[in-house]
C-alpha positions in Angstrom: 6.5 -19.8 1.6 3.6 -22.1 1.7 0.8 -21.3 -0.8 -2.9 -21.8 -0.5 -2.6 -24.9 -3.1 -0.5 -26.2 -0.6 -2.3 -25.8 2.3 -5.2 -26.9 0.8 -3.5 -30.4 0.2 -2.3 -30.7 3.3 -5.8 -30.1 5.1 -8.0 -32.1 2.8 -7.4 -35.8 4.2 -8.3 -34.0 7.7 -11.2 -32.8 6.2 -12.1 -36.0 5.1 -11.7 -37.6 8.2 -13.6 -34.9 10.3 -16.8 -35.3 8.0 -16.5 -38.9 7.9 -16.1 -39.1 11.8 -19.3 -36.1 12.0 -21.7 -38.6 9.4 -21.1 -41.9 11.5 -21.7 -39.6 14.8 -25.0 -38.2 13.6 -26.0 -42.0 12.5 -25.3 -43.3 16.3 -27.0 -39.9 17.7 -30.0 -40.7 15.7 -30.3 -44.8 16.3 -29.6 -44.0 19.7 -32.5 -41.7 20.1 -35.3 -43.2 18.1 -35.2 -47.0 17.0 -33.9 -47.6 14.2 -37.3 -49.6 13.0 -38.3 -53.0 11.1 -34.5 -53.3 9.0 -36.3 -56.1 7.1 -38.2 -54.3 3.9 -42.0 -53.8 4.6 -42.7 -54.4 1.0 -39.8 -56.4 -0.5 -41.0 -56.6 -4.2 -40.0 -53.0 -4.7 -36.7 -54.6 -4.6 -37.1 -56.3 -7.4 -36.7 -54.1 -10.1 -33.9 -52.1 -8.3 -31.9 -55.5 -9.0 -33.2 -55.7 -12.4 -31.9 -51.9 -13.2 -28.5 -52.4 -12.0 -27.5 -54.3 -15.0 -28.9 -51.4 -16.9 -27.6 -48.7 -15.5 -23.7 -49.9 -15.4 -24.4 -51.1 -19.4 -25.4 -47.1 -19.8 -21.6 -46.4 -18.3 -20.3 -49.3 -20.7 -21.9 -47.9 -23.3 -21.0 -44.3 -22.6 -17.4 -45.2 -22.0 -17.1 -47.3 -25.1 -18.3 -44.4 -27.3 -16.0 -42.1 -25.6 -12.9 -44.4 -26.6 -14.2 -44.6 -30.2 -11.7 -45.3 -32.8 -8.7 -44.7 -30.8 -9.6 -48.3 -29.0 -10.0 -50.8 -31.6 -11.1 -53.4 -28.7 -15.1 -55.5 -29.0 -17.1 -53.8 -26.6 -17.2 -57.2 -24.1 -13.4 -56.9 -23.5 -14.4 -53.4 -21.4 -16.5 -55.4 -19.3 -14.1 -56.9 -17.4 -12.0 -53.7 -16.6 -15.5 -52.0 -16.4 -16.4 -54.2 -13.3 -12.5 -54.4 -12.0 -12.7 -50.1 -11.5 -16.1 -51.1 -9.6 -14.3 -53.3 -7.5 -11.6 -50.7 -6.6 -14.0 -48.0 -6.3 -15.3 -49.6 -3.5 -12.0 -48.9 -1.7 -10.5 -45.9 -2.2 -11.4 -42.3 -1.3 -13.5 -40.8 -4.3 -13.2 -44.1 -6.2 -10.2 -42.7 -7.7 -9.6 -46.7 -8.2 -12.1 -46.8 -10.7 -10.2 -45.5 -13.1 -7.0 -47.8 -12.3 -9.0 -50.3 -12.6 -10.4 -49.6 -15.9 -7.1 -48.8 -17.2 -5.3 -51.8 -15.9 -7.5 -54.4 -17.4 -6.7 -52.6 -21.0 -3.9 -53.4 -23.4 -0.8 -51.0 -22.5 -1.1 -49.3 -26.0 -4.8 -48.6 -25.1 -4.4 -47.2 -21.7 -3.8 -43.7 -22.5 -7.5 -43.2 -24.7 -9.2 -45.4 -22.7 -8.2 -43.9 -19.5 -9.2 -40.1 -21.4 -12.1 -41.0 -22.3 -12.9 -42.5 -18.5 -12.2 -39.1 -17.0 -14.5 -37.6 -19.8 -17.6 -39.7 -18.7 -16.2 -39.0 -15.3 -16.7 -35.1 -15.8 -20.3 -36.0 -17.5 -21.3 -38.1 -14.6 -20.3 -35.5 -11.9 -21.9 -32.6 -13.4 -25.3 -34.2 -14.5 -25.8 -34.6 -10.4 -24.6 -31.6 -9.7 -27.2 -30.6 -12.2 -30.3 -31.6 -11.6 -29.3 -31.7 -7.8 -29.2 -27.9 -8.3 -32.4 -28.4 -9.6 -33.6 -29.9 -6.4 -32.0 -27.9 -4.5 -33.8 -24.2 -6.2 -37.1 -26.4 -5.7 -36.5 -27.1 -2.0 -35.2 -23.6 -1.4 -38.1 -21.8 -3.4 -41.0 -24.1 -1.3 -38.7 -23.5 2.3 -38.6 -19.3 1.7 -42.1 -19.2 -0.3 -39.7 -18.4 -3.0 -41.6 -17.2 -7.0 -40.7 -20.4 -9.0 -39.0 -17.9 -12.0 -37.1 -16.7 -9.3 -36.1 -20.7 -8.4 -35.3 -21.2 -12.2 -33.3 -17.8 -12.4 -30.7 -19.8 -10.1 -30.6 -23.2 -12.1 -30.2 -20.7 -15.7 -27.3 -18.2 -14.1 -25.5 -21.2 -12.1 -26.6 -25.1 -14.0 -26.5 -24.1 -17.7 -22.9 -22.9 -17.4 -21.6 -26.0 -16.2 -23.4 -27.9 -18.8 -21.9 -25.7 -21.2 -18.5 -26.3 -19.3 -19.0 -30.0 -20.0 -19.9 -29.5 -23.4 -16.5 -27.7 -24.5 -14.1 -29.9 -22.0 -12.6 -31.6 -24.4 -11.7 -27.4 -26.0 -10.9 -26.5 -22.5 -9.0 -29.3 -21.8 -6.5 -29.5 -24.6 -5.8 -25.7 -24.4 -4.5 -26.2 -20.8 -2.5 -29.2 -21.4 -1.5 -27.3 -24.1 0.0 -24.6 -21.7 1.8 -27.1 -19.7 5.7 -28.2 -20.6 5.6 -31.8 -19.3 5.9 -34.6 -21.2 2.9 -36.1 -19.5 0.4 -33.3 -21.2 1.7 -34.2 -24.9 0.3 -37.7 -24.1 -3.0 -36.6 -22.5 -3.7 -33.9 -25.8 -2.9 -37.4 -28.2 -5.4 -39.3 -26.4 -8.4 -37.0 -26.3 -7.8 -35.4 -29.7 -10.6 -38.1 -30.8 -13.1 -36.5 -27.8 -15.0 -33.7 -29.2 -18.2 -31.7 -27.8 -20.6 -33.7 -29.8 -19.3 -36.9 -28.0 -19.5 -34.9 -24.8 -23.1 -34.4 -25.8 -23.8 -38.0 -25.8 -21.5 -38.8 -22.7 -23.9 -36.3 -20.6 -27.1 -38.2 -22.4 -26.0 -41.4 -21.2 -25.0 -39.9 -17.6 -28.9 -38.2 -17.5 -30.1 -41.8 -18.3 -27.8 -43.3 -15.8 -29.1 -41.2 -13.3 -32.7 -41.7 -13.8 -32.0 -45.5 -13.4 -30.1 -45.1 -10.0 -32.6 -42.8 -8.9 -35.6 -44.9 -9.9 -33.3 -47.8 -7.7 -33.0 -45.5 -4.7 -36.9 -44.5 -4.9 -37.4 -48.9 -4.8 -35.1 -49.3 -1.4 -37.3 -46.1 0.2 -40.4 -48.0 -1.0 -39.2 -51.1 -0.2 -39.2 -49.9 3.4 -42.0 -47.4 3.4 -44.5 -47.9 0.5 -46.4 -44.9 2.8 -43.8 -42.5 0.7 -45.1 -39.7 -1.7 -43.7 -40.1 -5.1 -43.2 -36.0 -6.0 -42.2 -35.3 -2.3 -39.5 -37.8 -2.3 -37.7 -37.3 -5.8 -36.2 -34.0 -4.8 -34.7 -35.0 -1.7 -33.0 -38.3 -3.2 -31.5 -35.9 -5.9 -30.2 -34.2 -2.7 -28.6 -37.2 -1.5 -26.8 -37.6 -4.1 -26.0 -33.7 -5.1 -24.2 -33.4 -1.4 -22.9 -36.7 -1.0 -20.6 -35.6 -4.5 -19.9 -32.3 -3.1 -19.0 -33.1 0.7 -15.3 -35.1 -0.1 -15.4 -38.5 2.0 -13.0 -41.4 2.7 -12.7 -44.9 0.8 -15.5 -46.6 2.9 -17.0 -44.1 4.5 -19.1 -42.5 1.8 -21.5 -45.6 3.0 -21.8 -43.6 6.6 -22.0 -40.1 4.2 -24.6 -41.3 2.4 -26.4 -42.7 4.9 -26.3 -39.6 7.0 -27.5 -37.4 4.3 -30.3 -40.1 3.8 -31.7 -39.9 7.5 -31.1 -36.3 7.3 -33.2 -35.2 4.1 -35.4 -37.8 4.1 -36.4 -37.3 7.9 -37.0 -41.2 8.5 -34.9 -44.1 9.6 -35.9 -45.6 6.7 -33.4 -43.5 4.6 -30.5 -45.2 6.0 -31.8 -48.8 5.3 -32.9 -47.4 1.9 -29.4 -45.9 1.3 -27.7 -49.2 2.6 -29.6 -51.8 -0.1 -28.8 -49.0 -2.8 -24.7 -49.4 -2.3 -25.0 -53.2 -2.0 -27.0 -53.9 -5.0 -25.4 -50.5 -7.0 -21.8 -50.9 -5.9 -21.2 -54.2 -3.5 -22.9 -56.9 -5.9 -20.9 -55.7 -9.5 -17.6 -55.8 -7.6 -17.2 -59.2 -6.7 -17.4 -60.3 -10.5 -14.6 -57.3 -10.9 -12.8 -58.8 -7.8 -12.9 -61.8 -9.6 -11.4 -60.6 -12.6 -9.1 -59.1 -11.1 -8.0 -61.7 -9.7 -8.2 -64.1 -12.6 -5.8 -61.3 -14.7 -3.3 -61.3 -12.0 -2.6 -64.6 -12.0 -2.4 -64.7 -15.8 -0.1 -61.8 -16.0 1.7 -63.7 -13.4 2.4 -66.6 -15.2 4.0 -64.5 -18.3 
């Protein structure tokens, strides 16, 4: 008898497909309707410092992820560089950048891989929930304006439905071990060992560095809009790019085509053509420029391995 878990995995690529096919229809609906507009940036200096933050804000996921290994990976924190960029490249190419994490892994010493790959799904988890938190609070804003909504009624939701995925976060580590705990494979004695080291106070710092993370990437996105339409209103804008990014986590998407999800939801929330160009320069400069290094180092380990 099939169960629902089963069924469920069985669907889910279709799903994928569907939505992916729906967002590159409603992008060649909506450029065949209106024109698409100038593609080359009206004011191109607010491009500038959306280069100059992507540095930063992939140093804030070193950082994070080194802290998260701690003792358990005795490596100098420029050997995670490398492997850093490597999962970037992968990323790039596989459906919910699932190769990040190979990547990272597979540019680590064997006897490392365990931890390190831990504490990657860690930051992961701290990532994920800090846009699905303060996306929920974008989303209560944009709800309480649309319905003429009391704000303590908007901050009712964020308190009854954000705080206890916070506080999810903040105990995963707890959580975590108890249900690997539970399980008799072999696999789940390993996973316990390496994130014994994790507690919630490192959790606590993971989701500091994902908030900071976030404002950097969002401060980039708010440069490609204004890069394209300097005419945009600083506090009507914010909440919709945190929308952008709340729904483009929680509708699942294909390797490549989270570029055409994206994109979509840009064009859509934003109501301007200028969200998909906007969209567009954030992935290249965020996702397309630190994976070649990683490609390259990928490349470079493989034909060292290769020559063992």
């Amino acid at each position: 008898m099939r169960t629902f878990k089963d069924t469920l995995s069985r669907w889910t690529p279709w799903l994928k497909w569907i939505l992916a096919l729906v967002s590159v229809a409603y992008l060649a609906y909506m450029l065949s309707t209106r024109p698409l507009g100038d593609v080359r940036p009206v004011a191109p200096w607010w491009l500038v410092p959306a280069f100059l933050l992507c540095p930063i804000n992939w140093w804030l996921e070193l950082l994070k992820w080194r802290m998260l290994c701690g003792a358990a990976v005795r490596l100098p924190l420029k050997r995670f560089i490398g492997p850093l960029l490597s999962g970037v490249s992968l990323s790039v190419f596989t459906p919910n950048r699932i190769g990040e994490f190979a990547g990272r892994v597979w540019g680590l010493p064997p006897r490392y891989r365990w931890s390190a790959g831990m504490a990657s799904v860690m930051g992961s988890f701290a990532q994920l929930g800090t846009t699905l938190f303060v996306g929920g609070l974008a989303l209560a804003y944009q709800t309480s304006s649309s319905f003429a909504l009391t704000a303590p009624y908007a901050w009712w939701i964020v308190l009854w439905f954000g705080f206890p995925v916070l506080l999810a976060l903040w105990l995963a580590p707890v959580w975590l071990r108890y249900l690997l705990r539970q399980s008799k494979l072999k696999l789940a004695k390993r996973l316990v060992r390496a994130s014994l080291r994790i507690r919630p106070k490192h959790m606590a710092l993971a989701l500091g560095f994902s908030l900071l993370r976030y404002l950097v990437f969002t401060t980039q996105f708010l440069a490609c809009v204004w890069a394209f339409a300097p005419e945009a209103e600083l506090w009507a804008t914010l909440p919709k790019l945190s929308l952008v990014f709340f729904w483009n986590t929680v509708i699942p998407s294909q390797a490549f085509a989270e570029i055409f999800t994206r994109g979509s939801l840009s064009v859509y929330l934003l109501g301007a053509d200028y969200g998909l160009q906007a969209s567009l320069w954030l992935w290249a400069i965020n996702l397309a420029l630190p994976a070649l290094p990683g490609a390259l180092w990928l490349w470079r380990s493989s034909t060292q391995n290769s020559k063992l």
